[in-house]
PDB file with SEQRES, HELIX, SHEET and CRYST1 records, atoms N, CA, C and O in Angstrom:
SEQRES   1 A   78  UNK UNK UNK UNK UNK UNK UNK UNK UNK UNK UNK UNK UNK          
SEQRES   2 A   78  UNK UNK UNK UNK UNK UNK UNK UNK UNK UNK UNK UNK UNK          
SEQRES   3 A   78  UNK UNK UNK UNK UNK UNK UNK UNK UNK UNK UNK UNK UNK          
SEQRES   4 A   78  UNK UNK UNK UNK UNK UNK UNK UNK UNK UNK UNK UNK UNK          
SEQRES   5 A   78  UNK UNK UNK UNK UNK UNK UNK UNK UNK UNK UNK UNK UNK          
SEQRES   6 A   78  UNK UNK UNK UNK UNK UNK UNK UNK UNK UNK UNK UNK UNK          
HELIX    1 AA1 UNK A   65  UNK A   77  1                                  13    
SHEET    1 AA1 3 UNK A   2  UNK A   3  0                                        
SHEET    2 AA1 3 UNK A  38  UNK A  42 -1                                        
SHEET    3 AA1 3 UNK A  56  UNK A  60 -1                                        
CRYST1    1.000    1.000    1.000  90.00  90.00  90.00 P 1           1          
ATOM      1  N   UNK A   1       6.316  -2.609  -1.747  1.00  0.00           N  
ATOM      2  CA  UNK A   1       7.158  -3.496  -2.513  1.00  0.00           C  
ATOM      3  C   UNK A   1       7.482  -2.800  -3.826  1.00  0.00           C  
ATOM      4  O   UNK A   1       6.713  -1.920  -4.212  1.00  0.00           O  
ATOM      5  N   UNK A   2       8.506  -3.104  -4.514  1.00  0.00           N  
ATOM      6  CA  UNK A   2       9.233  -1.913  -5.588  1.00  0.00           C  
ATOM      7  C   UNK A   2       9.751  -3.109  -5.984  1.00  0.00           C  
ATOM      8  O   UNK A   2      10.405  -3.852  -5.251  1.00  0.00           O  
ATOM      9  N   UNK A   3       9.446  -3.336  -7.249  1.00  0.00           N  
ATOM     10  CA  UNK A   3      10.496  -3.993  -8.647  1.00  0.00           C  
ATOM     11  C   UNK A   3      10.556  -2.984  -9.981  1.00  0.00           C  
ATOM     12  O   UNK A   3       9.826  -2.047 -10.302  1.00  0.00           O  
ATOM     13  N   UNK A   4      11.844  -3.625 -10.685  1.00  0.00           N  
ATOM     14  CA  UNK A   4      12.501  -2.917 -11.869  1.00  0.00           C  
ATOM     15  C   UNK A   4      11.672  -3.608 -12.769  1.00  0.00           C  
ATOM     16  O   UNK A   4      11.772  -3.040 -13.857  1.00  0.00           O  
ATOM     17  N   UNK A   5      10.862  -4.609 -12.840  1.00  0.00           N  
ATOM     18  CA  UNK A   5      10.101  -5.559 -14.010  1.00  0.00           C  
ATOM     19  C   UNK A   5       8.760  -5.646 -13.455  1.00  0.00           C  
ATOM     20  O   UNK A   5       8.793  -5.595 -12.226  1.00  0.00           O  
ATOM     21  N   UNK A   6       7.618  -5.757 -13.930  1.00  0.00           N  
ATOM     22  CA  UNK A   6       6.302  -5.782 -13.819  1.00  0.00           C  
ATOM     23  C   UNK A   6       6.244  -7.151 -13.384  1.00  0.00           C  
ATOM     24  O   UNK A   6       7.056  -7.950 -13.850  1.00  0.00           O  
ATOM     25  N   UNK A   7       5.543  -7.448 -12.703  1.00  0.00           N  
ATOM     26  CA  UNK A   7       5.401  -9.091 -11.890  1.00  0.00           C  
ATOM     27  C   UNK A   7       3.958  -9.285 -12.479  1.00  0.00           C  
ATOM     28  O   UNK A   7       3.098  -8.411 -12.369  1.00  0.00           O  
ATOM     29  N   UNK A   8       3.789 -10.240 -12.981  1.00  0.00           N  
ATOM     30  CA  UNK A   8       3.191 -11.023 -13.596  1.00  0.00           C  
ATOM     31  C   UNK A   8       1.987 -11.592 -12.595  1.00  0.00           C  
ATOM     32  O   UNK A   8       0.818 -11.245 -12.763  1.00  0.00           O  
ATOM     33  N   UNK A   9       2.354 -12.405 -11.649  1.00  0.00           N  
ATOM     34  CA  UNK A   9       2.046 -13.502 -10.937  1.00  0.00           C  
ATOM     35  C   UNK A   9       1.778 -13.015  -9.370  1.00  0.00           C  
ATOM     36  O   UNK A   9       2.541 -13.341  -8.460  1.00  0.00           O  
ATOM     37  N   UNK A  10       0.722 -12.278  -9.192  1.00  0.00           N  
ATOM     38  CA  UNK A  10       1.133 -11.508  -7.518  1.00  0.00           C  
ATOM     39  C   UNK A  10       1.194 -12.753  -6.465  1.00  0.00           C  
ATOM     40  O   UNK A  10       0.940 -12.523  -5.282  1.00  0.00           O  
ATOM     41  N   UNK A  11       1.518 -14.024  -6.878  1.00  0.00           N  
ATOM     42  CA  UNK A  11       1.823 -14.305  -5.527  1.00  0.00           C  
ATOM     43  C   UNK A  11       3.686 -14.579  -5.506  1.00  0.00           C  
ATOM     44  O   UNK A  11       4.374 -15.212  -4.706  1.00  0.00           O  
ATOM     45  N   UNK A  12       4.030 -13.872  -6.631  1.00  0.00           N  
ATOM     46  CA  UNK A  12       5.083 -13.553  -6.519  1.00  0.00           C  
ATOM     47  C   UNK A  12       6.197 -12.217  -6.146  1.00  0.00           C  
ATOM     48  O   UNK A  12       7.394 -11.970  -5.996  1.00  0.00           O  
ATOM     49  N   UNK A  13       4.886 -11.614  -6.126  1.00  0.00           N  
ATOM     50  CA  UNK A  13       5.723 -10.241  -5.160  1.00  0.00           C  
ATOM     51  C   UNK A  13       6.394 -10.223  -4.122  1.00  0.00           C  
ATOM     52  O   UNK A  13       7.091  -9.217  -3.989  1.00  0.00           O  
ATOM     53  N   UNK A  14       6.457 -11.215  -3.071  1.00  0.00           N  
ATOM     54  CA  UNK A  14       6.979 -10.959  -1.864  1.00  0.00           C  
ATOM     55  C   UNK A  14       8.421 -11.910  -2.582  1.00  0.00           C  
ATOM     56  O   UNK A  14       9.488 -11.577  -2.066  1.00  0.00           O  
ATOM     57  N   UNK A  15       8.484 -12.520  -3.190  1.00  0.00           N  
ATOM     58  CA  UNK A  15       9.830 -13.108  -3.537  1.00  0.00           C  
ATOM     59  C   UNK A  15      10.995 -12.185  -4.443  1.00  0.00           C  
ATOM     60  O   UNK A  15      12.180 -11.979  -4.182  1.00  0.00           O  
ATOM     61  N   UNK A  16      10.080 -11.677  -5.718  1.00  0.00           N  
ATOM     62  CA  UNK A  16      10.500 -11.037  -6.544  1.00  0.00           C  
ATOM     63  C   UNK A  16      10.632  -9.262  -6.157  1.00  0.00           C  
ATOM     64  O   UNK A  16      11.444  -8.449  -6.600  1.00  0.00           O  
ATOM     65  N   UNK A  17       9.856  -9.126  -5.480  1.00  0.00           N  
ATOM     66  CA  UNK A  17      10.228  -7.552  -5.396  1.00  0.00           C  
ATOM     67  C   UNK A  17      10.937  -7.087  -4.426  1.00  0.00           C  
ATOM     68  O   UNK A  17      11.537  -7.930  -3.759  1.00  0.00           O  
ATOM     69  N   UNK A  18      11.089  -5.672  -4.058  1.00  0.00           N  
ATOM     70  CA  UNK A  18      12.067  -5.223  -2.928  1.00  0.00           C  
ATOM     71  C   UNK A  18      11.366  -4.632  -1.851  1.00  0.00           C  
ATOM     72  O   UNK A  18      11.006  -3.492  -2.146  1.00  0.00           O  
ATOM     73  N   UNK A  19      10.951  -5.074  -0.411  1.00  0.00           N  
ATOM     74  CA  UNK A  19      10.161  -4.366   0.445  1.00  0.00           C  
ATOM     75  C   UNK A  19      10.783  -2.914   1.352  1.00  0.00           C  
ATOM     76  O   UNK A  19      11.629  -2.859   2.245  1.00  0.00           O  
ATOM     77  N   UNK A  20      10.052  -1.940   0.765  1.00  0.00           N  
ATOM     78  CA  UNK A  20      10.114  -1.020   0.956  1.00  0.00           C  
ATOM     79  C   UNK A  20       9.948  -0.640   2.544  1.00  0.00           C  
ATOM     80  O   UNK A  20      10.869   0.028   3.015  1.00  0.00           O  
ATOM     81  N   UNK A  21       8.933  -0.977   3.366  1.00  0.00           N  
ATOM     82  CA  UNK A  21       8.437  -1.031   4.406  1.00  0.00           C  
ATOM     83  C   UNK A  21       6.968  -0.337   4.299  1.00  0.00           C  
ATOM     84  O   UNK A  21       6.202  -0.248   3.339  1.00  0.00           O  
ATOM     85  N   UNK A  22       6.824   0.276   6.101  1.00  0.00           N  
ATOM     86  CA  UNK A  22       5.144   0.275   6.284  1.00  0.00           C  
ATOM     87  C   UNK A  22       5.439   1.688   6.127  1.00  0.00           C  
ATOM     88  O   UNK A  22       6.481   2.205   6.530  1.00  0.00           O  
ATOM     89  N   UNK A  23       4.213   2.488   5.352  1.00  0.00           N  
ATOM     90  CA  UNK A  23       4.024   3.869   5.817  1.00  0.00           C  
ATOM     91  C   UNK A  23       3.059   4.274   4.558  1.00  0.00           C  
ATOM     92  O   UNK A  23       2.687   3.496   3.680  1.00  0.00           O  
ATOM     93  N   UNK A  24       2.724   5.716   4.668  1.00  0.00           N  
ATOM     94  CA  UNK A  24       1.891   6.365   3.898  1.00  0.00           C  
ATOM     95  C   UNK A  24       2.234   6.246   2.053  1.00  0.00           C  
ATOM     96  O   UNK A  24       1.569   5.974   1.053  1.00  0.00           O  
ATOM     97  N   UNK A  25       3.924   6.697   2.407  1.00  0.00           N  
ATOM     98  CA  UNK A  25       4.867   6.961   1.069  1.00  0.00           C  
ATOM     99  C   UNK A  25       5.966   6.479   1.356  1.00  0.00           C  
ATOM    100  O   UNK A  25       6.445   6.260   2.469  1.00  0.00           O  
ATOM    101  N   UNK A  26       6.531   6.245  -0.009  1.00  0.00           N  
ATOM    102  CA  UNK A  26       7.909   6.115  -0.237  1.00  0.00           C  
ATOM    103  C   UNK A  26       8.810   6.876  -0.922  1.00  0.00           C  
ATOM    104  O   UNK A  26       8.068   7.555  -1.631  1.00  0.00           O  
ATOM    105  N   UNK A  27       9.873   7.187  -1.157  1.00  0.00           N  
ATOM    106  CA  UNK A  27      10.363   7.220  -2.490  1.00  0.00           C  
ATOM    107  C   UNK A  27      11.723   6.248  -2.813  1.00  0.00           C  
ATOM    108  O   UNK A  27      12.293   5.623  -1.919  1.00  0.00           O  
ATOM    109  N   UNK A  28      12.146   6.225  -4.235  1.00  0.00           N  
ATOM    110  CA  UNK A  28      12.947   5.305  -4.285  1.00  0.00           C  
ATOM    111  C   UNK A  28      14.217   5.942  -5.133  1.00  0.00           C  
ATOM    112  O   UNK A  28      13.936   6.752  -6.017  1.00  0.00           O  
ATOM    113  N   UNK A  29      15.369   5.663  -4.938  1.00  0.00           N  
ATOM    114  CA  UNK A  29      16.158   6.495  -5.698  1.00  0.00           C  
ATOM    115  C   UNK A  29      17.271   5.305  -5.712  1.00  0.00           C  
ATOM    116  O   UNK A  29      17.178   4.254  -5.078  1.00  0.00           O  
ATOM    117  N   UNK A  30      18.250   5.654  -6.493  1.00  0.00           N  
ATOM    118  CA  UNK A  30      19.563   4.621  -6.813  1.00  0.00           C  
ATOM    119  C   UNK A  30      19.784   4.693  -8.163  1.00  0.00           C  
ATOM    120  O   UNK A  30      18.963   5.123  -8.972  1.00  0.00           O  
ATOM    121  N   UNK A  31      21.019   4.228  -8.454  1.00  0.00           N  
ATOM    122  CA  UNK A  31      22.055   3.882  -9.709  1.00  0.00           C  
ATOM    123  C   UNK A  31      20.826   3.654 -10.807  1.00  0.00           C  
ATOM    124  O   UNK A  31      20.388   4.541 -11.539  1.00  0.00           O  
ATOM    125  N   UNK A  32      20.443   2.515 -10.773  1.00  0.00           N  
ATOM    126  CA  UNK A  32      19.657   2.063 -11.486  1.00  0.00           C  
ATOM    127  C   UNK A  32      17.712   2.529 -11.777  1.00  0.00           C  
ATOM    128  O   UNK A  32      16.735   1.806 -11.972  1.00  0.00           O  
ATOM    129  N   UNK A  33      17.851   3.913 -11.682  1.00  0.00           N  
ATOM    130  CA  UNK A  33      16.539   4.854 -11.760  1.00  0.00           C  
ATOM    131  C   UNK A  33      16.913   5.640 -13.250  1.00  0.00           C  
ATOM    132  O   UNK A  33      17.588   6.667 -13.173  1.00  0.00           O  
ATOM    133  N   UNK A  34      16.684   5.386 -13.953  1.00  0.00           N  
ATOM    134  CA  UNK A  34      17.029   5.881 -15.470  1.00  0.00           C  
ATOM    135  C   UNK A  34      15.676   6.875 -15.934  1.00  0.00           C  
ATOM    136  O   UNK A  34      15.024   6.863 -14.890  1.00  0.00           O  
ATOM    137  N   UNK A  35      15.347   7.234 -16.348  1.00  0.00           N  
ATOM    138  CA  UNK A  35      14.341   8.632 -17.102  1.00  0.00           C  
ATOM    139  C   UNK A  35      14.301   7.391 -18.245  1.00  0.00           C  
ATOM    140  O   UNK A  35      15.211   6.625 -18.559  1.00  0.00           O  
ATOM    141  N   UNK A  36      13.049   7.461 -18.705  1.00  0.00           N  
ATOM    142  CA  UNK A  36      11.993   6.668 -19.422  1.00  0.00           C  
ATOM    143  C   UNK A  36      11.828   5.565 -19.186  1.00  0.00           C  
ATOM    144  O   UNK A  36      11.033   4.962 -19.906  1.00  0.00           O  
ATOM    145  N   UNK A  37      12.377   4.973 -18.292  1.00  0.00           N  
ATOM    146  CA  UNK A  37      11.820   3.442 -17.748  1.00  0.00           C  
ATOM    147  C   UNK A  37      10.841   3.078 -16.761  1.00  0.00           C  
ATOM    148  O   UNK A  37      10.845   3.671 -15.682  1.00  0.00           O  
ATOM    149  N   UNK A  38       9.775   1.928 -17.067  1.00  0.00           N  
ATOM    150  CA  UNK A  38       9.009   2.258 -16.264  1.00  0.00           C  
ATOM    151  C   UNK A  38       9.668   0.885 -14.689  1.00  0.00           C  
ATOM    152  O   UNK A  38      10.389  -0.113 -14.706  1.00  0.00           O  
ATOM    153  N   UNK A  39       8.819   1.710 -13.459  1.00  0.00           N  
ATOM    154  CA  UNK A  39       9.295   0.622 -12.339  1.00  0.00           C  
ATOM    155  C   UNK A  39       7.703   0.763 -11.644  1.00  0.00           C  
ATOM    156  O   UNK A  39       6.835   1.634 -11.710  1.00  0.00           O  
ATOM    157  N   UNK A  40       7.809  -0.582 -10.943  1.00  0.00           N  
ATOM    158  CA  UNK A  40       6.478  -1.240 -10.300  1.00  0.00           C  
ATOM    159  C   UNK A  40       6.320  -1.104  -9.085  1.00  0.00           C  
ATOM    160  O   UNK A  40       7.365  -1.039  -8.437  1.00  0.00           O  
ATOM    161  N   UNK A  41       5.150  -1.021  -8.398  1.00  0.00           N  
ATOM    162  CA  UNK A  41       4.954  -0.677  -7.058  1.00  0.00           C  
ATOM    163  C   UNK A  41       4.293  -1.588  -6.538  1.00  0.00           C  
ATOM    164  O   UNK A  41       3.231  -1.620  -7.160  1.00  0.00           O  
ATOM    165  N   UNK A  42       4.293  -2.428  -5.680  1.00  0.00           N  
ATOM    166  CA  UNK A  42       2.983  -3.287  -5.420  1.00  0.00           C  
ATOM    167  C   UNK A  42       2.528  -3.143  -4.211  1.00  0.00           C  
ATOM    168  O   UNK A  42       3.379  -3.465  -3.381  1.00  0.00           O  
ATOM    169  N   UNK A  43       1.368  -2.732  -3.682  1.00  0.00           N  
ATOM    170  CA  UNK A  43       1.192  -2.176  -2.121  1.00  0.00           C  
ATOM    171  C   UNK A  43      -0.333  -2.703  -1.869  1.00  0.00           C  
ATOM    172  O   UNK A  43      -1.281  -2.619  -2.649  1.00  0.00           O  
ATOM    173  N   UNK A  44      -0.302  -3.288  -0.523  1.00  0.00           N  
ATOM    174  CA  UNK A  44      -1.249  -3.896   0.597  1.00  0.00           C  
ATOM    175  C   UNK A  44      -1.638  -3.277   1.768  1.00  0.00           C  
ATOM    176  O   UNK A  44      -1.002  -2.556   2.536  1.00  0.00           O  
ATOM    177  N   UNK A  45      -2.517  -3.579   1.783  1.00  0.00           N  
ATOM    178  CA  UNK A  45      -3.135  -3.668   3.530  1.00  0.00           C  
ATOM    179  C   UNK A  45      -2.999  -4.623   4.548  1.00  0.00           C  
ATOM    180  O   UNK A  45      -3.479  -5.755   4.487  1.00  0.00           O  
ATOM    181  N   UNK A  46      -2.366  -4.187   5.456  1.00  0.00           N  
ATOM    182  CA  UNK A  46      -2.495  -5.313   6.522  1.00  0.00           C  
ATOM    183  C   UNK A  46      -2.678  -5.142   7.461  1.00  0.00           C  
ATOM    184  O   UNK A  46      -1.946  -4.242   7.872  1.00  0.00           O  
ATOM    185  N   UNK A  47      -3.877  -5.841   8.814  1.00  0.00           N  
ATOM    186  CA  UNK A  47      -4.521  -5.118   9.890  1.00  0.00           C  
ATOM    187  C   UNK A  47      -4.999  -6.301  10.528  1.00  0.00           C  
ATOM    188  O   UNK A  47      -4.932  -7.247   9.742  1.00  0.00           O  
ATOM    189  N   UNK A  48      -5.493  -6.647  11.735  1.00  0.00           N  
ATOM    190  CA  UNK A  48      -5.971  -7.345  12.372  1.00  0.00           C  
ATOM    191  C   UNK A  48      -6.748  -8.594  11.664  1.00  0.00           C  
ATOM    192  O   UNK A  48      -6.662  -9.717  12.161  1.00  0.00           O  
ATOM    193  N   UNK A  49      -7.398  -8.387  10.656  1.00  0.00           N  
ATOM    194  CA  UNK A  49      -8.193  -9.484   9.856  1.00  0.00           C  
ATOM    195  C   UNK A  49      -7.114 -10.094   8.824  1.00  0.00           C  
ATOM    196  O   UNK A  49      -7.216 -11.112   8.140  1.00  0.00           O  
ATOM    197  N   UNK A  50      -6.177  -9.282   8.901  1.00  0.00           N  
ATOM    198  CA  UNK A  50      -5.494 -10.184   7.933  1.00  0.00           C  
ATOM    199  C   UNK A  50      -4.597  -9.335   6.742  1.00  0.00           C  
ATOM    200  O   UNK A  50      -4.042  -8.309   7.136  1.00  0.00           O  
ATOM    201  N   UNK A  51      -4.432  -9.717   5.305  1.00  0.00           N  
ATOM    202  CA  UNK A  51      -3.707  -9.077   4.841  1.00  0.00           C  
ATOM    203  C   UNK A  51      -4.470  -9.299   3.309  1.00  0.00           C  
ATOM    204  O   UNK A  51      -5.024 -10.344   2.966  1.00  0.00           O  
ATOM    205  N   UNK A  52      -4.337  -7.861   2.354  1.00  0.00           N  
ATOM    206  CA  UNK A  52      -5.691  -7.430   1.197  1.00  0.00           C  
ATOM    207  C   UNK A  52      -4.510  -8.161   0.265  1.00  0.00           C  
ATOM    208  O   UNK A  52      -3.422  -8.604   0.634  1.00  0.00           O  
ATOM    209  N   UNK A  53      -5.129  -8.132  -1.131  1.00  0.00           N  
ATOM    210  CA  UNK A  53      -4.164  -8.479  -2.107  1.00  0.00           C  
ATOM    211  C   UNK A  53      -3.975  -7.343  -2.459  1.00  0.00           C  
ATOM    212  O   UNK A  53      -4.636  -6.331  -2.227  1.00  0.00           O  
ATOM    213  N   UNK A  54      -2.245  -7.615  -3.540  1.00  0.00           N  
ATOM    214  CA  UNK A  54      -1.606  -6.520  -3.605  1.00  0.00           C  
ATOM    215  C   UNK A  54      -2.578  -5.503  -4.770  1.00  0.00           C  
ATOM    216  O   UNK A  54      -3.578  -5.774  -5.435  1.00  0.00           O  
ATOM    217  N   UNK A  55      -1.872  -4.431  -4.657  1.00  0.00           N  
ATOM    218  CA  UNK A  55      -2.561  -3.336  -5.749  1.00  0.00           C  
ATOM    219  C   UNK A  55      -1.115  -3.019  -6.953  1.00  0.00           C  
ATOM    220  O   UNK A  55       0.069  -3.057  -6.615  1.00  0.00           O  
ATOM    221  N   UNK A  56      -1.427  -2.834  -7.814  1.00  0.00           N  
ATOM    222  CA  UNK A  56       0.167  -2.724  -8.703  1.00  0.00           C  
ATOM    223  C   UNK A  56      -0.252  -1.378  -9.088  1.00  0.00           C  
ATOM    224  O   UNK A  56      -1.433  -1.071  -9.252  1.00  0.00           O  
ATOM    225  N   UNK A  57       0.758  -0.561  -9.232  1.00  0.00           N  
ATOM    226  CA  UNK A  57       1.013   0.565  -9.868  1.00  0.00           C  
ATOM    227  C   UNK A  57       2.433   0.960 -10.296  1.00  0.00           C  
ATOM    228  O   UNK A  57       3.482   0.675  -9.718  1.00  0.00           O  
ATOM    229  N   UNK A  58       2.281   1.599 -11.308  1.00  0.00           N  
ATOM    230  CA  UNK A  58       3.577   2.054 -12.230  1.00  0.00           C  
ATOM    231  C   UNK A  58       4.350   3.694 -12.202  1.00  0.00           C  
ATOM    232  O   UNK A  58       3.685   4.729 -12.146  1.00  0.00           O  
ATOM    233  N   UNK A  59       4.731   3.684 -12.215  1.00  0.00           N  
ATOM    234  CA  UNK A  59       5.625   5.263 -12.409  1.00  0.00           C  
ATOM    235  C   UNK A  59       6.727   5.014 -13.513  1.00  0.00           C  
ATOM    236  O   UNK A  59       7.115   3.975 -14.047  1.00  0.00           O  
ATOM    237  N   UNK A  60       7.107   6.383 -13.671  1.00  0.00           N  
ATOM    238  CA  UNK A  60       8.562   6.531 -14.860  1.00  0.00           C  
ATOM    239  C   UNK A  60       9.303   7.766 -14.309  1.00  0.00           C  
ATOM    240  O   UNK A  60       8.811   8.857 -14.021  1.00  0.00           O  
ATOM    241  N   UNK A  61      10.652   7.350 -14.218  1.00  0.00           N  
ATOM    242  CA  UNK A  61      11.030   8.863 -13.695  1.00  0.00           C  
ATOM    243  C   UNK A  61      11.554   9.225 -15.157  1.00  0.00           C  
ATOM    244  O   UNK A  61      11.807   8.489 -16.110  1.00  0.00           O  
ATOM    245  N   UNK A  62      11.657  11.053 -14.965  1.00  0.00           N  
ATOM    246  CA  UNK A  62      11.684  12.074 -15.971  1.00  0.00           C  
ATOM    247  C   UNK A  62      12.516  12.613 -16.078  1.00  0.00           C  
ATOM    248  O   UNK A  62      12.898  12.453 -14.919  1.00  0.00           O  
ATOM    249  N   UNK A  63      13.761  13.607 -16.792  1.00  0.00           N  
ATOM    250  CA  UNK A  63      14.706  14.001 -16.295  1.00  0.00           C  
ATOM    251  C   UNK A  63      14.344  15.388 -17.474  1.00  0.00           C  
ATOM    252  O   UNK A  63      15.140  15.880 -18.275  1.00  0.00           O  
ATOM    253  N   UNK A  64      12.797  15.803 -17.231  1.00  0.00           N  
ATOM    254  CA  UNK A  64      12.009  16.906 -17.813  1.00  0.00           C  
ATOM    255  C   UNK A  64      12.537  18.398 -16.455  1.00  0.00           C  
ATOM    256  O   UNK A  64      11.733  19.292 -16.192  1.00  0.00           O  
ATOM    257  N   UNK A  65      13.911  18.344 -15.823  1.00  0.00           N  
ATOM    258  CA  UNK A  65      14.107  19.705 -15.253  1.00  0.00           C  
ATOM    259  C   UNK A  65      13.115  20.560 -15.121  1.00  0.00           C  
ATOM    260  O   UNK A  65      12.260  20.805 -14.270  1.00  0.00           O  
ATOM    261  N   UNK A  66      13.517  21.084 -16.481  1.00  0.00           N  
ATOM    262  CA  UNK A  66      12.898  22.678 -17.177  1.00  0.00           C  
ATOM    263  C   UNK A  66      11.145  22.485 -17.076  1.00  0.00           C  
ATOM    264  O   UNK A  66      10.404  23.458 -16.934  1.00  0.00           O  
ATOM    265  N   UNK A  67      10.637  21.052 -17.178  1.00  0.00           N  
ATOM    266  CA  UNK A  67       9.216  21.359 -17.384  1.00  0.00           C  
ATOM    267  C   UNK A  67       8.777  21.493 -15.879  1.00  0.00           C  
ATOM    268  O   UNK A  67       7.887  22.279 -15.554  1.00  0.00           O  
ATOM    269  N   UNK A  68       9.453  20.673 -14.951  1.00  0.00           N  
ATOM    270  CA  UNK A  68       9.111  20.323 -13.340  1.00  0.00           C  
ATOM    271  C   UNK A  68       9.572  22.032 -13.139  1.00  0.00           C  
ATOM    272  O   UNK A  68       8.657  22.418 -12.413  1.00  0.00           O  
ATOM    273  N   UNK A  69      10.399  23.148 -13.358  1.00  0.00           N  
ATOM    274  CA  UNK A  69      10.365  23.994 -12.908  1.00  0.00           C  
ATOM    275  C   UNK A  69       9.366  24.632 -13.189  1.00  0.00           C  
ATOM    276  O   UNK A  69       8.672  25.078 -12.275  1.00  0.00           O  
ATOM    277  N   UNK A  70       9.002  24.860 -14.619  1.00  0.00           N  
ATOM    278  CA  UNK A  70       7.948  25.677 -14.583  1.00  0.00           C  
ATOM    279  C   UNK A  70       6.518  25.308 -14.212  1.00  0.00           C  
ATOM    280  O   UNK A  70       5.587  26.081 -13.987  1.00  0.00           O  
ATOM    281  N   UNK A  71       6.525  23.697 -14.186  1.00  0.00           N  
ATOM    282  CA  UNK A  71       5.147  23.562 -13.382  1.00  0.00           C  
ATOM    283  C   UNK A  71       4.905  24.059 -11.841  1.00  0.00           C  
ATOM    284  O   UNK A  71       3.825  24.433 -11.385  1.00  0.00           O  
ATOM    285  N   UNK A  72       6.321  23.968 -11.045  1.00  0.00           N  
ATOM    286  CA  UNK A  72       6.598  24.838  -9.516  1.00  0.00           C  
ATOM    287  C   UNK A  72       5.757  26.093  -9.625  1.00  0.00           C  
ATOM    288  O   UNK A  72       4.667  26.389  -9.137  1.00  0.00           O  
ATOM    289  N   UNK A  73       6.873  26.946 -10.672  1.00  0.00           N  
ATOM    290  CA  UNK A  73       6.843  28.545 -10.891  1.00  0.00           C  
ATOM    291  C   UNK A  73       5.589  28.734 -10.931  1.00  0.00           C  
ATOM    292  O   UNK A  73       5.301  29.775 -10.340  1.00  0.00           O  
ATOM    293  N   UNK A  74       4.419  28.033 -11.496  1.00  0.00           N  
ATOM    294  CA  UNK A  74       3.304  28.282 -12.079  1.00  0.00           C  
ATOM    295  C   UNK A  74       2.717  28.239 -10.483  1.00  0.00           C  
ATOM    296  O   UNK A  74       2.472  29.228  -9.792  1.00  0.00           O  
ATOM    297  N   UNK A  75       2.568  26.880 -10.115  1.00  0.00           N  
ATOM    298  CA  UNK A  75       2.162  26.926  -8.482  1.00  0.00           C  
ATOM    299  C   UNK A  75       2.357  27.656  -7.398  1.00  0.00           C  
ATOM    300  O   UNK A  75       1.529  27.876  -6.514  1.00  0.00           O  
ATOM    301  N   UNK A  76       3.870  28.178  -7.486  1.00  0.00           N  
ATOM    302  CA  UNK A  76       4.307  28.612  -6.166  1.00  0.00           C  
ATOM    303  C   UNK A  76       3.440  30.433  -6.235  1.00  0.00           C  
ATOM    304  O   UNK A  76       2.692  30.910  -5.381  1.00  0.00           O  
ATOM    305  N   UNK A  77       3.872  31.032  -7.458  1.00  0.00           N  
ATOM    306  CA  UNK A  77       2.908  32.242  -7.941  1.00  0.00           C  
ATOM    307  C   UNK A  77       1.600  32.355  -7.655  1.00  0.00           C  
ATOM    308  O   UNK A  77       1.130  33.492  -7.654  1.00  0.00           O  
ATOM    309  N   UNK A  78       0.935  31.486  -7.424  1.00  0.00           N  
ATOM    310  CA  UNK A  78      -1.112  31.774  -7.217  1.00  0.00           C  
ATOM    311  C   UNK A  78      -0.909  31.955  -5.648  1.00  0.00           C  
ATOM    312  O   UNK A  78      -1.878  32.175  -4.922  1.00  0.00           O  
TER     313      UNK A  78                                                      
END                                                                             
């Protein structure tokens, strides 16, 4: 689940946010992905017993180019 605003209230995630679907990862991209803003993640388990409460986590995208290259350069070199 992916929102642009921090949710407050997790039993409001499944209303308020955007479901991403099932898998390991995501990523998220669109118009509205700006460099210094932060966006919300909210992610569960769900399996035969049932379903966990959500977990929230945050990211910010960067539009740091020059630093993401040289952190590569540094890696791809060893």
């Amino acid at each position: 689940w992916f929102s642009e605003a921090k949710i407050a209230d997790a039993a409001q995630v499944e209303t308020s946010a955007r479901y991403l679907g099932t898998g390991s990862q995501w990523s998220v991209s669109g118009p509205h992905i700006k460099p210094g803003k932060d966006f919300w993640f909210y992610v569960r388990s769900v399996n035969l017993v049932g379903k966990s409460a959500f977990v929230e986590a945050s990211g910010r995208a960067s539009n740091d180019a020059e630093g993401y290259l040289g952190l590569f350069r540094e890696k791809i070199g060893k």
